[in-house]
SEMI-900269 format. One line per 2 residues: number of its first residue (from 0); their letters; for each residue x, z, y of C-alpha. Coordinates in steps of 0.001 Angstrom, whole numbers. Example, Ala and Ser with C-alpha at 12.3 -4.5 7.8 and 13.67 -1.06 7.14 Angstrom:
0> AS> 12300:7800:-4500; 13670:7140:-1060
//
This chain:
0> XX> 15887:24967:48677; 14927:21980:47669
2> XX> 11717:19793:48486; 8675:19161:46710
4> XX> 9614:15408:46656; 13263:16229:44946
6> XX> 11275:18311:43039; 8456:15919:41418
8> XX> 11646:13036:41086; 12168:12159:37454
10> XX> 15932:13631:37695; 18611:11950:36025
12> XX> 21288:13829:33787; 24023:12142:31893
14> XX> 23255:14765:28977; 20423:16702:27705
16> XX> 22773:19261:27185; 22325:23171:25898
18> XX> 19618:24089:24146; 15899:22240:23423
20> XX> 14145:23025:26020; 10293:24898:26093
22> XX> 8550:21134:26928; 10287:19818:24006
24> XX> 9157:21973:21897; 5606:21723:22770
26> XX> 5924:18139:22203; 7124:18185:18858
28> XX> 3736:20015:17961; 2080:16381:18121
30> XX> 3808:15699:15095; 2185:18413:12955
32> XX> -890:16507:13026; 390:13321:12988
34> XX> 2061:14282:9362; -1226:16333:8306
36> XX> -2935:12924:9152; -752:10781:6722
38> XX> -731:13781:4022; -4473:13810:3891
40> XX> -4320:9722:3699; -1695:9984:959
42> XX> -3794:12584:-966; -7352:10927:-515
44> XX> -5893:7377:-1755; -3474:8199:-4895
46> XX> -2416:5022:-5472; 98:2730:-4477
48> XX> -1812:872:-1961; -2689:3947:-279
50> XX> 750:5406:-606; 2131:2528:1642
52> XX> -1107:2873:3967; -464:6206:4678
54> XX> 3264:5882:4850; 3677:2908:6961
56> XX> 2328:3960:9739; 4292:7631:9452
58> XX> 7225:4976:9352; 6603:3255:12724
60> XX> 5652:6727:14008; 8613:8496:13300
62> XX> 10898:5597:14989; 9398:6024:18397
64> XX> 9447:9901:18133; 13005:10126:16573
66> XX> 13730:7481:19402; 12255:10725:22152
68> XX> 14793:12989:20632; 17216:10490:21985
70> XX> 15900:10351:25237; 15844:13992:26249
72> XX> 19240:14363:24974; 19586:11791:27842
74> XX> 17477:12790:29943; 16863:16410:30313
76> XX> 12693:17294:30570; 13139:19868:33530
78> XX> 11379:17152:36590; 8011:17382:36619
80> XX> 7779:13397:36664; 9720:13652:33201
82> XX> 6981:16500:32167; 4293:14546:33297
84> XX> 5193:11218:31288; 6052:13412:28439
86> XX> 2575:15008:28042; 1234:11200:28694
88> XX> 3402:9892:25773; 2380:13052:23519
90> XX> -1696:12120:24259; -423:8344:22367
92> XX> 970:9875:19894; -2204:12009:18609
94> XX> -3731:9241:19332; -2211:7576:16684
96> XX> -1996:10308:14339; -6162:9922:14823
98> XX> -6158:6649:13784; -3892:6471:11268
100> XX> -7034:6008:8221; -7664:2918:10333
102> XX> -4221:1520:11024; -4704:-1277:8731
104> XX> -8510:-1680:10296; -9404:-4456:12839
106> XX> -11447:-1412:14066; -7637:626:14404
108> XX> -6783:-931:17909; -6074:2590:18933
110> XX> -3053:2802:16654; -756:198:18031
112> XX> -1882:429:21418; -1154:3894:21702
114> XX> 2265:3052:19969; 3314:381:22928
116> XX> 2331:3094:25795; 4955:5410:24143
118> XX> 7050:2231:23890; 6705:1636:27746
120> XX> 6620:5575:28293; 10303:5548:26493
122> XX> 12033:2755:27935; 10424:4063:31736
124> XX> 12087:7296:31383; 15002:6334:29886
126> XX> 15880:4041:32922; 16318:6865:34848
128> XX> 19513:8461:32709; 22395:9526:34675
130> XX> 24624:7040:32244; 24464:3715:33461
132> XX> 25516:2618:29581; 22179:4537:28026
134> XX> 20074:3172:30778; 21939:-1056:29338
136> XX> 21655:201:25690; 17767:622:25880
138> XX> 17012:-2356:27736; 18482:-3989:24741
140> XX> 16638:-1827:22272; 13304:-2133:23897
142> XX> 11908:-5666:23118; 12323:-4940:18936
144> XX> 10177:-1072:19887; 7708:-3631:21801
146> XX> 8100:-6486:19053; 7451:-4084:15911
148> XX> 3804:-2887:17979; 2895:-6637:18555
150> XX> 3192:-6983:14835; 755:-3943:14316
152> XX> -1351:-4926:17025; -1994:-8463:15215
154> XX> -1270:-7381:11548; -5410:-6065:10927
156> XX> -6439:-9473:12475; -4825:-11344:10127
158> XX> -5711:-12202:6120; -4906:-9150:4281
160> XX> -1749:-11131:3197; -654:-11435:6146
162> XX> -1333:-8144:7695; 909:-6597:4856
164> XX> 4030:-9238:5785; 3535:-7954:9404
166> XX> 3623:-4425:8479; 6446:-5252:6309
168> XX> 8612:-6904:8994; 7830:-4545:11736
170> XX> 9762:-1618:9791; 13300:-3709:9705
172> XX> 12426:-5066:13111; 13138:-1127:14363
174> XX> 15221:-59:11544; 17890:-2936:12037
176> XX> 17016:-2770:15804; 20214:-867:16741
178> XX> 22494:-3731:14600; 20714:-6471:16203
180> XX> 21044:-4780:19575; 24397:-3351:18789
182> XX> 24119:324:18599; 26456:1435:21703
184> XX> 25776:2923:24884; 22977:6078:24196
186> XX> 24691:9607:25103; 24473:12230:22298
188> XX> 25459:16001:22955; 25826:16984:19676
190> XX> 24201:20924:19804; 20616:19253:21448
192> XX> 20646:16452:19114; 21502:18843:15700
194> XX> 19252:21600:17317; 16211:19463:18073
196> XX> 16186:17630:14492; 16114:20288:12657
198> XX> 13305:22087:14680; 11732:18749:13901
200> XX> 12130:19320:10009; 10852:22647:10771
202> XX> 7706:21421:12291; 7194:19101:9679
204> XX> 7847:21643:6871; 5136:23535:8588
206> XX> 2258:20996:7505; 3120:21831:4092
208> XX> 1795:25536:4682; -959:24139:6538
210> XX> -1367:21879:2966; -1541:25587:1191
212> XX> -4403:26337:3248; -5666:23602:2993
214> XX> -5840:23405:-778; -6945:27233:-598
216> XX> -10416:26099:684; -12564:26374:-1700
218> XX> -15920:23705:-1691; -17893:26800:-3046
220> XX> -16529:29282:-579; -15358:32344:-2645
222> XX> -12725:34742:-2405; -9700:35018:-3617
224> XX> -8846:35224:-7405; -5695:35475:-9139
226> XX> -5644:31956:-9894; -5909:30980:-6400
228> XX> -3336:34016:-5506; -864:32464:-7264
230> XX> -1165:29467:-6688; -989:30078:-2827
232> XX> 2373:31703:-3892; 3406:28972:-5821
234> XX> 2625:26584:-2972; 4817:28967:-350
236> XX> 7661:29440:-2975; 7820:25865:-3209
238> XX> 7855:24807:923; 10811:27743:1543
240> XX> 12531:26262:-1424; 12672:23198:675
242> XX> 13047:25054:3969; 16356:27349:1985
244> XX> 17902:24447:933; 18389:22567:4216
246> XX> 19047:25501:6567; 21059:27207:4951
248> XX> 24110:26723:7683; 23906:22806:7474
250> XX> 23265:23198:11535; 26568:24885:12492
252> XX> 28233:22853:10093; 26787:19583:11427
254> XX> 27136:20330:14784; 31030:20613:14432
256> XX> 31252:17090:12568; 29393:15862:15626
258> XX> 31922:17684:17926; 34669:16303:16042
260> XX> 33501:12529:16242; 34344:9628:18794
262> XX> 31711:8276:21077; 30598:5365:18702
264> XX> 31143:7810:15474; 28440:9685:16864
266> XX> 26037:7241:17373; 26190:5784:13535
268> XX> 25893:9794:12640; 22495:9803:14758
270> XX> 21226:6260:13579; 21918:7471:9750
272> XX> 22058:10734:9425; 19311:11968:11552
274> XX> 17029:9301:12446; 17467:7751:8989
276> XX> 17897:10749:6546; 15310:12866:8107
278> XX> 12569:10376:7618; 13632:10469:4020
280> XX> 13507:13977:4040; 9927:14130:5745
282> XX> 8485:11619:3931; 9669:14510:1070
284> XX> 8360:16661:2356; 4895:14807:2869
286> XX> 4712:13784:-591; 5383:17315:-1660
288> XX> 2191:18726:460; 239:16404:-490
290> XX> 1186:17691:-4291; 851:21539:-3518
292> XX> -2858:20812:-1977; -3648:18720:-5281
294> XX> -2054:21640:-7423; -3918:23979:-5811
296> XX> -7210:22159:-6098; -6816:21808:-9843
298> XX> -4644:24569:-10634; -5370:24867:-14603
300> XX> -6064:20948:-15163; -3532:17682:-14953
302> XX> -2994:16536:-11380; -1341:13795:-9517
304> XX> 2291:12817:-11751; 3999:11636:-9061
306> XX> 3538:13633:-6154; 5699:16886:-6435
308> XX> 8328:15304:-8516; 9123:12647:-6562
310> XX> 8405:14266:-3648; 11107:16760:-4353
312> XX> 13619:14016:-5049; 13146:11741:-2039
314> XX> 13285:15269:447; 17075:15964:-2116
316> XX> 18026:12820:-1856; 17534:12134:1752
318> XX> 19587:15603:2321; 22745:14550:314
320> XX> 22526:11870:2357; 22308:13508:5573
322> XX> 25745:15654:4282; 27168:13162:2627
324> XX> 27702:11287:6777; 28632:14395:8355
326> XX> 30858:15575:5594; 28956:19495:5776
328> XX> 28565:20715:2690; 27985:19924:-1179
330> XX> 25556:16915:-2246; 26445:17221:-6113
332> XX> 23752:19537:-6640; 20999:17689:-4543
334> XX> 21472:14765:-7037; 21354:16572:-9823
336> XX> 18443:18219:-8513; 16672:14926:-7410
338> XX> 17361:13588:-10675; 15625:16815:-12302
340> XX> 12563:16624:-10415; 11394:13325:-11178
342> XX> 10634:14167:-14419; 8158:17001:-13279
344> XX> 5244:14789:-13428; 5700:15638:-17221
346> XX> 4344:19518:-16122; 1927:17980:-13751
348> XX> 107:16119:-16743; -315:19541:-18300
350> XX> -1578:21818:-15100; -893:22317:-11602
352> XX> 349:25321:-11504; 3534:24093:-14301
354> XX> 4422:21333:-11749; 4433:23687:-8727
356> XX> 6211:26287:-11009; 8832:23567:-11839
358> XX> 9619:22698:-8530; 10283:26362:-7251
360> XX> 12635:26373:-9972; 14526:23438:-9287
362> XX> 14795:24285:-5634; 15645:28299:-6538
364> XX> 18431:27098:-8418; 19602:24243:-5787
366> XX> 19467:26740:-2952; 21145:29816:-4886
368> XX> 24144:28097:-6581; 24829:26060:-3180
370> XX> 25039:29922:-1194; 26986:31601:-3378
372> XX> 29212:28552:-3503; 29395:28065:604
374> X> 29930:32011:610
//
C-alpha cells in the first residue's frame, strides 16, 4: 500500500497513455464558457474591430489550453498534486474567459495575469514528466508562453496603436514558438492526443447549442411559435451538420496515421494538425454560433452577412486541413463546400432563417456524399 506522501506526489509518467481521463474531462468544461464569452463578444460588436477583439484573445487562449492537452498526454492527471494544480490552472482560465470584454481594457489586468499563472502552472507540471526530453523541450518553449502574456499584460497600457502591434506580435510569438524553440522532445501517445482533441471540438461544438438557447430567449418572454420552432431546428440541424462532418470516423482514421508516424512526424502532426487546424475549426465554429443566435433573433428579417457563411468555411477549411496532414480521408468536398458557403451571406441579406437553411444544406450534402463514399 502505498503512503499518503507517494500518494499526494505529482507522479511522473513518460505517457499519458489510454484513454482521457475523468479530471480531464472536467477541465475541458472551462472552455465552454471561455468560447460562449468570445461568441457573445463577437455577436455584440459586428464589426471588424470587434471581430479581432473577441478573437484575439480566444487565440492566446486556445494556445495555453491546446498546450494542457500536451501536458497530460505527458503527464498523466491521476496524483492529487497534478489534480490540485489542474483545478488551480482551470480557476485562470475562467478567469480569463470573464474578462475577455475587457482584454483590450487597462481595467482587464485579470486577463493576462490569469494567462501567466496557467503559463507557470504548465511549465511546473510539466517538469515533472517521466521523459527527461519533454521535461528540456518545455523549458525551451516556456519563455515565448511567458513572453506572449508580457505583451498582453502591457498591450492596454499602451496608445491604442500600440496595444494592437502587441496583440499582433504575441500570436506569432506562440504560434512560431515551437520553430524558434525547435519543436522536438514533447511525448505524444497518439489514442490520448486524437481522443482528447476531438472531445475538445465536442465541447466547443456544444456552445453552439447553448447559442440556440440562447437566441431562443425571447426579450418579451413568450412561448414557443412556429417561427421560433423552426428556427431552433434550423439552429440544431446546422451544429450536427458540423458535428457529422468531422466525426464521422476521422478519429480511428487519425489515430492510425499517428501510429504509423516517427517520433518527430508526430510532433509536426500535433503542432499542425491539431493545435493548428482545430483552432481554425473552433474559431468556425464560433463564428457559426454567433450566426445561429443572430438568425434566430431576427428570423424573418436580414441579419449579419458574414457570420454563418464564413463561419462555415473557416470550420471546412480548417478540417481539410486537419486530413489533408494525416492523410484520413477526402478534403475535395470540404473545399468545395467552403467555397459554397461564403456566398451565403447572399440568403442572410434576405432572412435568417434562408442563411441557416443554406448552411444545413451545404453541410447535409458534405456529410452524406463523404459517408457513402468512405462506406
Amino acid at each position: 500500500m502505498s503512503s499518503p506522501a507517494a500518494r499526494f506526489r505529482l507522479g511522473t509518467s513518460t505517457s499519458g497513455g489510454g484513454r482521457v481521463t475523468p479530471t480531464e474531462l472536467f477541465f475541458d468544461l472551462v472552455f465552454v464558457f471561455v468560447v460562449t464569452q468570445v461568441t457573445h463578444a463577437v455577436e455584440r460588436h459586428p464589426g471588424w474591430e470587434g471581430l479581432f477583439k473577441g478573437l484575439l484573445p480566444m487565440v492566446v487562449v486556445w494556445w495555453m489550453f491546446s498546450a494542457f492537452g500536451w501536458l497530460t498526454n505527458a503527464v498523466r492527471p491521476d496524483a492529487v498534486g497534478v489534480r490540485i494544480l489542474l483545478t488551480l490552472a482551470m480557476m485562470a482560465f475562467f478567469v480569463m474567459g470573464l474578462d475577455v470584454p475587457y482584454a483590450f481594457e487597462p481595467e482587464g489586468w485579470a486577463f493576462p495575469v490569469a494567462y501567466l499563472a496557467v503559463v507557470a502552472i504548465h511549465c511546473g507540471v510539466y517538469l515533472t514528466a517521466g521523459a527527461p526530453t519533454a521535461r528540456r523541450a518545455i523549458l525551451r518553449n516556456m519563455p515565448f508562453n511567458a513572453a506572449a502574456g508580457v505583451l498582453v499584460l502591457v498591450a492596454p497600457h499602451l496608445p491604442e496603436v500600440w496595444g494592437w502591434v502587441c496583440w499582433a506580435a504575441a500570436v506569432p510569438v506562440l504560434y512560431l514558438s515551437p520553430f524558434l524553440g525547435r519543436i522536438r522532445g514533447f511525448v505524444i501517445e497518439p489514442h490520448h492526443f486524437v481522443e482528447r482533441h476531438a472531445l475538445l471540438l465536442l465541447v466547443v461544438l456544444g456552445e453552439s447549442v447553448v447559442a440556440i438557447g440562447i437566441g431562443a430567449e425571447s426579450p418579451q418572454g413568450h412561448a414557443v411559435d412556429w417561427p421560433l420552432a423552426l428556427g431552433v431546428i434550423l439552429g440544431i440541424a446546422a451544429a450536427a451538420g458540423l458535428w457529422w462532418v468531422y466525426f464521422d470516423g476521422d478519429e480511428v482514421r487519425a489515430e492510425a496515421a499517428f501510429e504509423k508516424a516517427t517520433e518527430h512526424r508526430r510532433q509536426t502532426l500535433a503542432y499542425y494538425a491539431f493545435t493548428g487546424a482545430h483552432l481554425v475549426m473552433i474559431i468556425g465554429v464560433i463564428l457559426v454560433a454567433a450566426g445561429i443566435t443572430d438568425a434566430i433573433h431576427h428570423f424573418g428579417g436580414r441579419v449579419n452577412p458574414w457570420w454563418l457563411g464564413w463561419g462555415t468555411a473557416i470550420f471546412l477549411a480548417g478540417h481539410a486541413v486537419y486530413r489533408a496532414m494525416l492523410k484520413s480521408g477526402r478534403i475535395a468536398d470540404r473545399v468545395v463546400g467552403a467555397v459554397c458557403a461564403v456566398p451565403l451571406g447572399v440568403a442572410a441579406s434576405f432572412a435568417g432563417w434562408a442563411a441557416m437553411a443554406a448552411v444545413v444544406v451545404v453541410l447535409t450534402v458534405i456529410a452524406t456524399i463523404d459517408h457513402r463514399l468512405a462506406s
